[in-house]
N, C-alpha and C positions, 0 to 999 in steps of 0.2 A: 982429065976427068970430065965427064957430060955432067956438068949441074944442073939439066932441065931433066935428070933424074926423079929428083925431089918431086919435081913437078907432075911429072907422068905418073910416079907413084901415088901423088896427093890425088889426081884425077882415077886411079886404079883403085884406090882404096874407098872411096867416096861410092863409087859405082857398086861394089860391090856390097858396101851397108846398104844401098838404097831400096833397095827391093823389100818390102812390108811382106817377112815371112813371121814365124815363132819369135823371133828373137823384138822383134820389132815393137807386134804384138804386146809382149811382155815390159817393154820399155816405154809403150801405151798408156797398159794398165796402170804399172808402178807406178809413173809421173801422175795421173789421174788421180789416183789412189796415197800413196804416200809422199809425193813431191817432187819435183825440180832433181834433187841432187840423189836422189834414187834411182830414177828416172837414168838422168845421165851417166852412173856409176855402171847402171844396168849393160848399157851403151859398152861403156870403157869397157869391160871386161870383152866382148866382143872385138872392140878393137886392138885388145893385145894380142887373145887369137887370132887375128888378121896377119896380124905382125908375125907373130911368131911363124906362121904357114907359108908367112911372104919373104923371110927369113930362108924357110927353108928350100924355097924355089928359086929365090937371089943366087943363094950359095952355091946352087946348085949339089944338094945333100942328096943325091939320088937312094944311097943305102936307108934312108929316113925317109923318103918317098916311097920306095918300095913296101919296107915293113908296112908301112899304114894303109896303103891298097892294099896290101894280103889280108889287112885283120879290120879291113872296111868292115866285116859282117859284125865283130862283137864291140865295132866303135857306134856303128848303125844301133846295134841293138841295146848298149850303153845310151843310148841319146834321145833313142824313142822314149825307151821306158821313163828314165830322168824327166821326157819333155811329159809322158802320161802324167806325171806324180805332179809337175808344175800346174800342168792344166787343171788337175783337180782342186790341187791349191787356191788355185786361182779363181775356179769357180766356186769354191765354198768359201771363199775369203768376203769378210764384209766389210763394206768401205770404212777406211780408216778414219776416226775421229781426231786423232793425236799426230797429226803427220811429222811434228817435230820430232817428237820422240820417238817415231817409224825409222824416220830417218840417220839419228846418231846412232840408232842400236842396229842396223840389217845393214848398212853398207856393205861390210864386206860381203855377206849372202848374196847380195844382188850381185855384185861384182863375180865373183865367186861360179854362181849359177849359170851365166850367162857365158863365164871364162870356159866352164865345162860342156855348155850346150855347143858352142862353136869348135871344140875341140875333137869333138866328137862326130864330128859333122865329113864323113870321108870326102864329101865332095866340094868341101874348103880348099881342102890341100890339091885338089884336081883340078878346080879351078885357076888357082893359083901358077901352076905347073904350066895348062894348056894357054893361058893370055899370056904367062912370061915368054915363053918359047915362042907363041906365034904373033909377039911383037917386037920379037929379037931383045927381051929384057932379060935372059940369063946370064948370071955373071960368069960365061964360058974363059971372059981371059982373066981371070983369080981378083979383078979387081974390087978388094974389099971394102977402100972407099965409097965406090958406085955402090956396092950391093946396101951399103949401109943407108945410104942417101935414099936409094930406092924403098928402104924399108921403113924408115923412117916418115918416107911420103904415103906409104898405106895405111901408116899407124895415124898419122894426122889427119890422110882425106876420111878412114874412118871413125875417128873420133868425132871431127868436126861434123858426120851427118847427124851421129849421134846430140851432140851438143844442138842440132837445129832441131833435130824431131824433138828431145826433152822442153824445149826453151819453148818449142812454138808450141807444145800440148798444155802446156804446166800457163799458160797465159787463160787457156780455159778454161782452169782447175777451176775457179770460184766460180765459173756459172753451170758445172753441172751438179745435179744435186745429187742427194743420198740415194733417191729408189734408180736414175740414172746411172750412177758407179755400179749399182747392182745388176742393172738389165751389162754394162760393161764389163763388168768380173762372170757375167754367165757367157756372154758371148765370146769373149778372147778365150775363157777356160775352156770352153766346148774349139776351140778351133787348136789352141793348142794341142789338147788331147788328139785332134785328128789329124794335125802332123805327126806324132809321136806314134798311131797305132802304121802311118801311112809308113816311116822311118822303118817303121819293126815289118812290117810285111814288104817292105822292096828289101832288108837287108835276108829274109829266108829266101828272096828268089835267087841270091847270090848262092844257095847252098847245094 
């Protein structure tokens, strides 16, 4: 068994949170807005769809890679719209006054939200497919061990980027102010939204 599995996955999944698209965004806002541990739940959910996508290119599940490329268009179209209805959210949302109580009650929403935008997301699992293969990380000889180490390391490098981005935004929190959250719930909302209409018009070109 290769135990520097772990490790390649922890450096694969890390890579792959790190890029500041919608999801990111949103893990921005929320820490700014309702706290630390919304913030990072927001995160988690993303990182289980990491997991789960990196699962399924470990295993090498081809019949479950397949179905999701055939039905890229109404996973696309599932994910814009969902990212439109976020973004508007989000721009009409006003900065939260009560962030404790933000935070016991929307967990799992944030969680939730996030677990669905990355799901939805055809070019998760494509990604996934095209770095395993062309770093020699599919689990071609069955071993389920490895595959699990290796999944394991995508779920933790993306957790842990998550746990950096919420820790290091949420250090900020008390110094921006109210009319600030607000210039930041217009401008994340307005960007999310134009991933979400960008989502909906690449998945009709697929038609």
């Amino acid at each position: 068994m290769d135990t520097t599995l772990f490790l390649r996955g922890l450096m694969l999944g890390f890579a792959i949170a790190a890029p500041v698209g919608p999801i990111g965004l949103l893990c921005i806002q929320r820490t700014l807005n309702n706290g630390r541990a919304t913030g990072l739940v927001s995160g988690l959910g993303a990182a289980t769809a990491d997991a789960i996508y990196g699962a399924i290119a470990a295993f090498g599940l081809s019949l479950i890679t397949a179905f999701l490329v055939q039905q890229q268009f109404w996973l696309g179209l599932a994910g814009g719209l969902f990212l439109c209805y976020l973004g508007v959210r989000t721009f009409t949302a006003a900065p939260a006054a009560t962030a404790a109580a933000i935070e016991s009650r929307g967990l799992f929403s944030a969680y939730s939200s996030t677990l669905f935008l990355t799901l939805t997301n055809p070019m998760t699992i494509l990604s996934f497919v095209a770095i395993f293969a062309g770093a020699g990380l599919a689990a071609s000889s069955g071993d389920s061990v490895a595959a699990l180490l290796l999944v394991a390391g995508v779920f933790a490098g993306s957790a842990g980027w998550w746990l950096l981005l919420s820790g290091g935004v949420s250090l900020l929190r008390n110094a921006v102010t109210a009319q600030a959250l607000r210039w930041i719930n217009w401008l994340a909302g307005g960007v999310i939204v134009a991933f979400g209409v960008f989502a909906i018009l690449h998945g009709l070109e697929l038609l």
